[in-house]
VOPAGU-2260 file (C-alpha; in pm, 1 decimal, decimal comma):
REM VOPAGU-2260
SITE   aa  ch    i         X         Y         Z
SITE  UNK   A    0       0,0       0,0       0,0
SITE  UNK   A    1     151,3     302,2     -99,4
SITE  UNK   A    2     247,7     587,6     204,2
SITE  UNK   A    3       8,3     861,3     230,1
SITE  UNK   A    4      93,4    1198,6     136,9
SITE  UNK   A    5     209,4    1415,5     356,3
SITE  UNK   A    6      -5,6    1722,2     524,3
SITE  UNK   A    7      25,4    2006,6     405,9
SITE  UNK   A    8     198,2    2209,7     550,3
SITE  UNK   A    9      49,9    2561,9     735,3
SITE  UNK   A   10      28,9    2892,9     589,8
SITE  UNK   A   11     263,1    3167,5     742,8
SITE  UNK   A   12     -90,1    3312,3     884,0
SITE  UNK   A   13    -122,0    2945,5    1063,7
SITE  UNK   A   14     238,5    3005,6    1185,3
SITE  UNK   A   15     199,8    3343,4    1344,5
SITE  UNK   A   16    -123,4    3248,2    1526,4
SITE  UNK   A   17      56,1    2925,5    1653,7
SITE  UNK   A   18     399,1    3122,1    1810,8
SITE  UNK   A   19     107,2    3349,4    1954,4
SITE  UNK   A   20     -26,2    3065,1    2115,0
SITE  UNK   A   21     304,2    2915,0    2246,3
SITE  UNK   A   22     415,7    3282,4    2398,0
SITE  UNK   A   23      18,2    3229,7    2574,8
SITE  UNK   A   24      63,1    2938,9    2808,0
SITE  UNK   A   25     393,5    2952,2    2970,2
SITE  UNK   A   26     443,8    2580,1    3026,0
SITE  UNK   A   27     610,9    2576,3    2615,3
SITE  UNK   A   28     848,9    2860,7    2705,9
SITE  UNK   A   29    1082,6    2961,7    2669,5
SITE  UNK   A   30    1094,3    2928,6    2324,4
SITE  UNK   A   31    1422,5    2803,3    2124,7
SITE  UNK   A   32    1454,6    2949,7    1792,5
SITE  UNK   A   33    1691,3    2753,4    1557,5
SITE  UNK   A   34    1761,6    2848,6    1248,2
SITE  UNK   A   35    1925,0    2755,1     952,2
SITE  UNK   A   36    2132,4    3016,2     761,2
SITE  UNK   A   37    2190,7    2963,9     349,0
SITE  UNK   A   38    1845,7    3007,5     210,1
SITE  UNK   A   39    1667,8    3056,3     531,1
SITE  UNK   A   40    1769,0    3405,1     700,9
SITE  UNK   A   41    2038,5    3513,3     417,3
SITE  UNK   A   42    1916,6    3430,8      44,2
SITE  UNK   A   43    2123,0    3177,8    -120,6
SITE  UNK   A   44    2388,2    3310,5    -301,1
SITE  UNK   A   45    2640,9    3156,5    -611,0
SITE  UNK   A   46    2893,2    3277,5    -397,2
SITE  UNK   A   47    2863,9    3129,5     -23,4
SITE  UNK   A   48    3091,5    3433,1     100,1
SITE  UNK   A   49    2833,4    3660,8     -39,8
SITE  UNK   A   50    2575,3    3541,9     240,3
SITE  UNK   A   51    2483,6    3812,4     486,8
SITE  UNK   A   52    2149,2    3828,3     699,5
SITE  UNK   A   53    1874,5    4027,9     578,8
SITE  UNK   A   54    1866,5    4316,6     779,8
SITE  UNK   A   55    1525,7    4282,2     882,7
SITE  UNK   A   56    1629,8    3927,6     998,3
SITE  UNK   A   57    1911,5    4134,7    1207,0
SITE  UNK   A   58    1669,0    4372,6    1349,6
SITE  UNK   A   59    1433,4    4083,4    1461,0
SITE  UNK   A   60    1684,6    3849,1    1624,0
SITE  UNK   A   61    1870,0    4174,8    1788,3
SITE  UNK   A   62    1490,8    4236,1    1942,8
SITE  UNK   A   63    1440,6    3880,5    2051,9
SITE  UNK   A   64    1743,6    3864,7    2180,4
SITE  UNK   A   65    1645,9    4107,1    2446,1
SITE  UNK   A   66    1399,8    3862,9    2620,9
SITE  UNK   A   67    1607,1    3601,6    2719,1
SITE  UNK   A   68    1367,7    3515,9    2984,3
SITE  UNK   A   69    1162,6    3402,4    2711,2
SITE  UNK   A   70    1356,0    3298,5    2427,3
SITE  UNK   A   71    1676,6    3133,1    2340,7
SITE  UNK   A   72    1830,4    3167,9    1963,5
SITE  UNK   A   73    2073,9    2895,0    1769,8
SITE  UNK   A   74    2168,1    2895,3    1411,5
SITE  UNK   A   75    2210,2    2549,3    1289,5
SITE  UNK   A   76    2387,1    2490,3     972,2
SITE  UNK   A   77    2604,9    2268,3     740,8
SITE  UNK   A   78    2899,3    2545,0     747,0
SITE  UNK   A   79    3155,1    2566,1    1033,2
SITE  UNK   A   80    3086,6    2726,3    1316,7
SITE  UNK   A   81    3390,3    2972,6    1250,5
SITE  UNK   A   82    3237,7    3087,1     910,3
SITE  UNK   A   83    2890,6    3165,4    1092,5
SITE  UNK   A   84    3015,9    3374,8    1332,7
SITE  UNK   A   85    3255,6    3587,9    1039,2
SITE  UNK   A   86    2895,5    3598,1     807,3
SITE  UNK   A   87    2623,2    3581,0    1081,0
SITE  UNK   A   88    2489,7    3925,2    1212,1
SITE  UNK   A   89    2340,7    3774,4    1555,8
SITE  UNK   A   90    2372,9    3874,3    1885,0
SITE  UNK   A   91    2577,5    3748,3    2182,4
SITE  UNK   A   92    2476,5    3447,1    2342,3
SITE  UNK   A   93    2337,1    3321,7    2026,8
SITE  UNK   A   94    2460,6    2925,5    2007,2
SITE  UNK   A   95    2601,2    2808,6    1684,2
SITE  UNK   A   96    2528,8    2415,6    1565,2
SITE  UNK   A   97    2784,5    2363,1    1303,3
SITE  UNK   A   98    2867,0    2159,1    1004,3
SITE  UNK   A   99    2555,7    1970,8    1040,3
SITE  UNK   A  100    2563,4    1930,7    1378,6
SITE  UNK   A  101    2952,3    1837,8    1440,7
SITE  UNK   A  102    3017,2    2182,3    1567,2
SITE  UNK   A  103    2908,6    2393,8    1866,3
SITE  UNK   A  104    2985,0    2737,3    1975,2
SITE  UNK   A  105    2849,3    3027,3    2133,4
SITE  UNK   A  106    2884,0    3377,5    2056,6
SITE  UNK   A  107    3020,8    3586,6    2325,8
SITE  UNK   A  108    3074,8    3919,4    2376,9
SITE  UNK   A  109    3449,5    3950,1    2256,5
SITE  UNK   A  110    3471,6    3640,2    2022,9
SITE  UNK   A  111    3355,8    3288,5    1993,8
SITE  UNK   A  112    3352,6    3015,9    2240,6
SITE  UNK   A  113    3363,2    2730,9    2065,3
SITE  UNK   A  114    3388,1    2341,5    2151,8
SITE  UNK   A  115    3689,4    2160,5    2062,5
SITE  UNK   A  116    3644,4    1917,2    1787,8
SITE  UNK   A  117    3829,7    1615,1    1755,8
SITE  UNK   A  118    3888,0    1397,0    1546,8
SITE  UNK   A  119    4025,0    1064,5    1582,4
SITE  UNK   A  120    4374,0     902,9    1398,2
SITE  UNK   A  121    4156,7     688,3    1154,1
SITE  UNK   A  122    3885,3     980,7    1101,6
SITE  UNK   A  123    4178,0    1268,0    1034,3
SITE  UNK   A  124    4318,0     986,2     748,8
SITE  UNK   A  125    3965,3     937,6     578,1
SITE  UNK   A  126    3947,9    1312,0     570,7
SITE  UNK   A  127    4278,8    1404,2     402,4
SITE  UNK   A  128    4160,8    1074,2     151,3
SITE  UNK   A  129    3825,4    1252,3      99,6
SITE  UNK   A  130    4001,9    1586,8      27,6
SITE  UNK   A  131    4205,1    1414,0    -234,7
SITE  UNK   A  132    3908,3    1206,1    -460,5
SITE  UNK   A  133    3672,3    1477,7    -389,0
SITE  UNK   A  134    3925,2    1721,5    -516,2
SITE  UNK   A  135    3976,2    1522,8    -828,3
SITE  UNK   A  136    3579,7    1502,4    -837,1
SITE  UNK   A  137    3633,5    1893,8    -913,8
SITE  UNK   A  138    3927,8    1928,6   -1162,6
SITE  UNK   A  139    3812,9    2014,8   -1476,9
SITE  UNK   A  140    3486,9    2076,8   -1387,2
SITE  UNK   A  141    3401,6    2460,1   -1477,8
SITE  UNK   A  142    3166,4    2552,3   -1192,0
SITE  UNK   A  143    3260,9    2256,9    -953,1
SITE  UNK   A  144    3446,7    2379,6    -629,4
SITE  UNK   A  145    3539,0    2173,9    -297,7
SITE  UNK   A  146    3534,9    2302,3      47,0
SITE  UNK   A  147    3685,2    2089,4     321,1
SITE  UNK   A  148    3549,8    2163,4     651,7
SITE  UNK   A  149    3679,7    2021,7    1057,3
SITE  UNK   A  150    3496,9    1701,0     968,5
SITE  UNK   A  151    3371,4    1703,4     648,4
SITE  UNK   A  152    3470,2    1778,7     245,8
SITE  UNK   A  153    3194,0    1958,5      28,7
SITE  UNK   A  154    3134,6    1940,3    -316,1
SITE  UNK   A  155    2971,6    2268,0    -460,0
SITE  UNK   A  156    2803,5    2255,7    -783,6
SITE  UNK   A  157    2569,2    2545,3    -798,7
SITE  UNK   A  158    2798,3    2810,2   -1041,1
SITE  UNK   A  159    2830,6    2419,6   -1288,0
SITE  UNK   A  160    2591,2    2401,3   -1578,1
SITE  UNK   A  161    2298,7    2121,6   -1525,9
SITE  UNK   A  162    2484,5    1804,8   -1677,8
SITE  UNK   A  163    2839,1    1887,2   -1541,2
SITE  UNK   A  164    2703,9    1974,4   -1224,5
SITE  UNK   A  165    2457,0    1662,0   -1193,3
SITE  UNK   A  166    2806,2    1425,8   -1276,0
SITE  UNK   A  167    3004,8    1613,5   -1060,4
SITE  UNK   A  168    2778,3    1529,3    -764,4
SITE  UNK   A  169    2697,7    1143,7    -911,4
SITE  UNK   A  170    3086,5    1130,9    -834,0
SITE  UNK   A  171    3079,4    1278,9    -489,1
SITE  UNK   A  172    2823,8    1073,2    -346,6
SITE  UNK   A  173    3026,6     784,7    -486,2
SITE  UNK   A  174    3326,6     851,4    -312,8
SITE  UNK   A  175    3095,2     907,2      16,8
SITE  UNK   A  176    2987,9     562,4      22,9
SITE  UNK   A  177    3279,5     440,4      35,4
SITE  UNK   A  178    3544,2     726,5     290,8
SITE  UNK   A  179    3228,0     889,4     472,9
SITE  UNK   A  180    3026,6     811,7     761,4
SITE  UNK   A  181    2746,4    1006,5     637,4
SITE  UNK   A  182    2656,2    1188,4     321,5
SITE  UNK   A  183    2441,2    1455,3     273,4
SITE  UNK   A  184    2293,9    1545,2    -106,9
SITE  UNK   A  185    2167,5    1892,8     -67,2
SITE  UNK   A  186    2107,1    2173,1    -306,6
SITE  UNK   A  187    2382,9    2147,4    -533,3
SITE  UNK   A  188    2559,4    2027,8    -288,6
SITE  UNK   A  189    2723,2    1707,3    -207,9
SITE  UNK   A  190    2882,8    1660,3     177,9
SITE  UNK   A  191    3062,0    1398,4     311,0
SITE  UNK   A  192    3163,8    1364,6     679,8
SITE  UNK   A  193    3399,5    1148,2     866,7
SITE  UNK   A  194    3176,6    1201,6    1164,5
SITE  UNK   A  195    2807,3    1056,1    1228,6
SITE  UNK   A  196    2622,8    1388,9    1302,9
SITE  UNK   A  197    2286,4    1508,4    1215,1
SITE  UNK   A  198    2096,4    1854,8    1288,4
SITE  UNK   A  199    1843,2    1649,4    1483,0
SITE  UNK   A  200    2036,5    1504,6    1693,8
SITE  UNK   A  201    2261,5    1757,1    1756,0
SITE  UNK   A  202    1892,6    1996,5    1809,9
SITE  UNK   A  203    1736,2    1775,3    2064,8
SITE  UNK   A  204    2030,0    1822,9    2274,0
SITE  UNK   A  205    2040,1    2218,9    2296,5
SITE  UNK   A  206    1680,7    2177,4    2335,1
SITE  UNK   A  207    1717,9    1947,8    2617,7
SITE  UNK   A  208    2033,7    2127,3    2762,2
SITE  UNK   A  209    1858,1    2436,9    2732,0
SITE  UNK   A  210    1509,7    2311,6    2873,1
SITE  UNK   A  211    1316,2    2468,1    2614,0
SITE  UNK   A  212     957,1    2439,4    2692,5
SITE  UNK   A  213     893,1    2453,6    2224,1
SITE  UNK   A  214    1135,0    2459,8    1967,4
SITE  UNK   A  215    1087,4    2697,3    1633,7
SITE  UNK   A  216    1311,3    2551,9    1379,8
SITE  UNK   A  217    1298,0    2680,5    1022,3
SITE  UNK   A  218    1547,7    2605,8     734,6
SITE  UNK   A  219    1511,6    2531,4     350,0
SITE  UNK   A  220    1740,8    2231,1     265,8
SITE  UNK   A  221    1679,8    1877,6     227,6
SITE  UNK   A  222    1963,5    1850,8     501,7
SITE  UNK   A  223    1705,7    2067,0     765,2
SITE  UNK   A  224    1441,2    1745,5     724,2
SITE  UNK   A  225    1640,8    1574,0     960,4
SITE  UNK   A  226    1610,1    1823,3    1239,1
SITE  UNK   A  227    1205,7    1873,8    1159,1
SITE  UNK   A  228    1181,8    1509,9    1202,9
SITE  UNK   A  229    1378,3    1454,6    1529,3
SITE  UNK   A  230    1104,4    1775,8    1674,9
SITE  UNK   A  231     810,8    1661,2    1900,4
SITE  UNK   A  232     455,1    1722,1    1795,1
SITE  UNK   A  233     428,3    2021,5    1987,2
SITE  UNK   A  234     708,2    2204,2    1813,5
SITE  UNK   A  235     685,2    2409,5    1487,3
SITE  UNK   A  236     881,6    2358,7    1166,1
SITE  UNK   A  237     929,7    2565,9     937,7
SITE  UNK   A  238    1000,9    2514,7     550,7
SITE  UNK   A  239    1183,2    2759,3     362,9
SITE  UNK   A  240    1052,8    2800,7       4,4
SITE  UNK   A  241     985,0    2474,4    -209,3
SITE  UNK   A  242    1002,6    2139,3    -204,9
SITE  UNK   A  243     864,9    1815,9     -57,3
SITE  UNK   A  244     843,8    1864,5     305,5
SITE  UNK   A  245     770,3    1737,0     678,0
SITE  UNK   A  246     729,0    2068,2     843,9
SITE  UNK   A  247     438,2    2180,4     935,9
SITE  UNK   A  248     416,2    2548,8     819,4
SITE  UNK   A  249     582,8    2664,9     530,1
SITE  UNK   A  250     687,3    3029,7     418,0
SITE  UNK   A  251     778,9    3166,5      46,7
SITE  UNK   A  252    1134,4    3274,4     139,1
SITE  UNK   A  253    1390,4    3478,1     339,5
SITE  UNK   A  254    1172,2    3772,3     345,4
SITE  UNK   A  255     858,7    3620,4     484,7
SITE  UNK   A  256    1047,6    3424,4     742,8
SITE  UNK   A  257    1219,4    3761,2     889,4
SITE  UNK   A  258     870,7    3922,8     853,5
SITE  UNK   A  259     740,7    3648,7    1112,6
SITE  UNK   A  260    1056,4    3662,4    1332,8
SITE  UNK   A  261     967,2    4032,7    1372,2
SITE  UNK   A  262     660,5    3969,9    1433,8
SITE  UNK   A  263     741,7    3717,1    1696,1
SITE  UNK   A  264     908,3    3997,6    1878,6
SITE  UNK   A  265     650,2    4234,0    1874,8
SITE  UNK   A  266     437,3    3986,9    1994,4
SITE  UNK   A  267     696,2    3958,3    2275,4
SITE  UNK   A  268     682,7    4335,4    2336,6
SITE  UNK   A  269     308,6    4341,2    2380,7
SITE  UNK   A  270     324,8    4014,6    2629,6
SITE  UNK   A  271     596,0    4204,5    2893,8
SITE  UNK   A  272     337,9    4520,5    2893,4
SITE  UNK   A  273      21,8    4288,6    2948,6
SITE  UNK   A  274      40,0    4425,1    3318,8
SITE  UNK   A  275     -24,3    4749,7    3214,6
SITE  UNK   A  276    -356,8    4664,1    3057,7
SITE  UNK   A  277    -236,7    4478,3    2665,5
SITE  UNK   A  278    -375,6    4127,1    2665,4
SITE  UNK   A  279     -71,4    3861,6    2613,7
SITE  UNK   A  280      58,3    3835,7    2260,1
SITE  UNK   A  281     -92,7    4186,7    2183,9
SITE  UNK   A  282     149,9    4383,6    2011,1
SITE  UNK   A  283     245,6    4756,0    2017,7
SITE  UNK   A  284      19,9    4858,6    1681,9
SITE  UNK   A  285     293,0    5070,2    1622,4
SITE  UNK   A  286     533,9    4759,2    1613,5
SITE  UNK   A  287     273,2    4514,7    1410,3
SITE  UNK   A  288     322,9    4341,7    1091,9
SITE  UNK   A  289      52,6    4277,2     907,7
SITE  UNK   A  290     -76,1    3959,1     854,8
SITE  UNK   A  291      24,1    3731,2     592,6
SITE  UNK   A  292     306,0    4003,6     483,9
């Protein structure tokens, strides 16, 4: 019998009025906001050190990082944790999952405080092995590029034409099965790790760590299905654009999902001034976004 189709996912309108109800009833806070970066809060660029927040995304996690009673914020990415905090525009205390997971960090207010990773004798051999096929993967490829991260090589194919590009990463995901531990096929994007790591895993840990009472992840890769899956029923996630999905709310892009993060802090604003006569999750009107922007 064939699986039934997924449910469609919820409308940004569906997502507002369901943060609304999680800032309501104070058994889900606080509320952990995790994020993916590439295509999620910066638009995805040919050129990954072109990414940069929008600014509206800056202004709305600056502004919800001002009620850390209430909310906690984490990017978590497939890039290192070092390249988030040189392209990420987020505040201090902001905690950084890295290369899918691998990675962890926290931005202070000086500088980075970042876990040691590790690897062992056997996992730093694979990786040099990887850099070296996944390298050759590359050469003569116009368009094909490698990046080799703490625990992980990457295959980028996004500036390649269609059929060079779709060869290149036929290739890659060879040489994965046999040097990696896992392999991830994104987006034009091939990685392969010497570690087994996954954003889920890696999520439900800063979620338990943290004691977060509901968990807002968003993110637009095939990669971020792993964290949306690992997520209790009581969480939201949050797909990025297109695509097949398990989340249950979906917004159009960047823009929309920045829209709602400012609106999440609005929301926030009118909760800490209930006492003096605003009903919870009303916002200043001055402050408001208007629905379905």
């Amino acid at each position: 019998m064939p699986a039934a189709p997924a449910p469609t996912p919820g409308t940004t309108d569906d997502l507002r009025a369901a943060l609304r109800g999680v800032l309501a009833d104070p058994a889900r806070l606080p509320l952990l906001v995790a994020l993916d970066f590439d295509g999620t809060l910066a638009p995805l660029q040919d050129d990954p050190e072109a990414s940069r927040l929008l600014p509206a995304a800056v202004t709305a996690l600056r502004d919800l990082a001002d009620r850390p009673d209430a909310v906690h914020l984490a990017l978590v990415s497939g890039r290192p944790a070092a390249d988030l905090h040189r392209l990420a525009e987020v505040p201090a205390g902001t905690v950084l999952i890295g290369s899918h997971g691998a990675e962890r960090a926290r931005i202070a207010e000086h500088g980075l405080d970042r876990d040691v990773l590790t690897l062992t004798d056997d996992q730093s051999d694979r990786l040099t092995r990887l850099g070296g096929e996944l390298q050759a993967v590359a050469r003569g490829r116009d368009g094909v590029w490698v990046e080799t991260k703490p625990a992980a090589v990457v295959v980028h194919t996004r500036m390649a034409d269609p059929a060079t590009g779709d060869a290149a990463e036929r290739e890659a995901l060879g040489v994965g099965e046999r040097l990696g531990s896992v392999t991830l096929h994104g987006k034009k994007v091939v990685e392969v790790s010497v570690l087994d790591a996954d954003k889920g895993a890696a999520l439900v840990a800063l979620r338990d760590e943290l004691r977060a009472g509901t968990v807002l992840c968003a993110g637009d890769d095939v990669t971020d299905e792993n964290a949306f899956r690992a997520l209790g029923a009581g969480d939201l996630t949050v797909k990025v654009g297109e695509g097949p999905t398990v989340a249950g709310y979906r917004v159009p892009d960047p823009e929309a999902l920045a829209v709602v993060l400012a609106g999440l802090a609005a929301d926030l604003d009118g909760r800490s001034g209930a006492d003096g006569g605003g009903a919870p999750g009303e916002a200043d009107p001055a402050r408001e976004v208007p629905p379905g922007a």
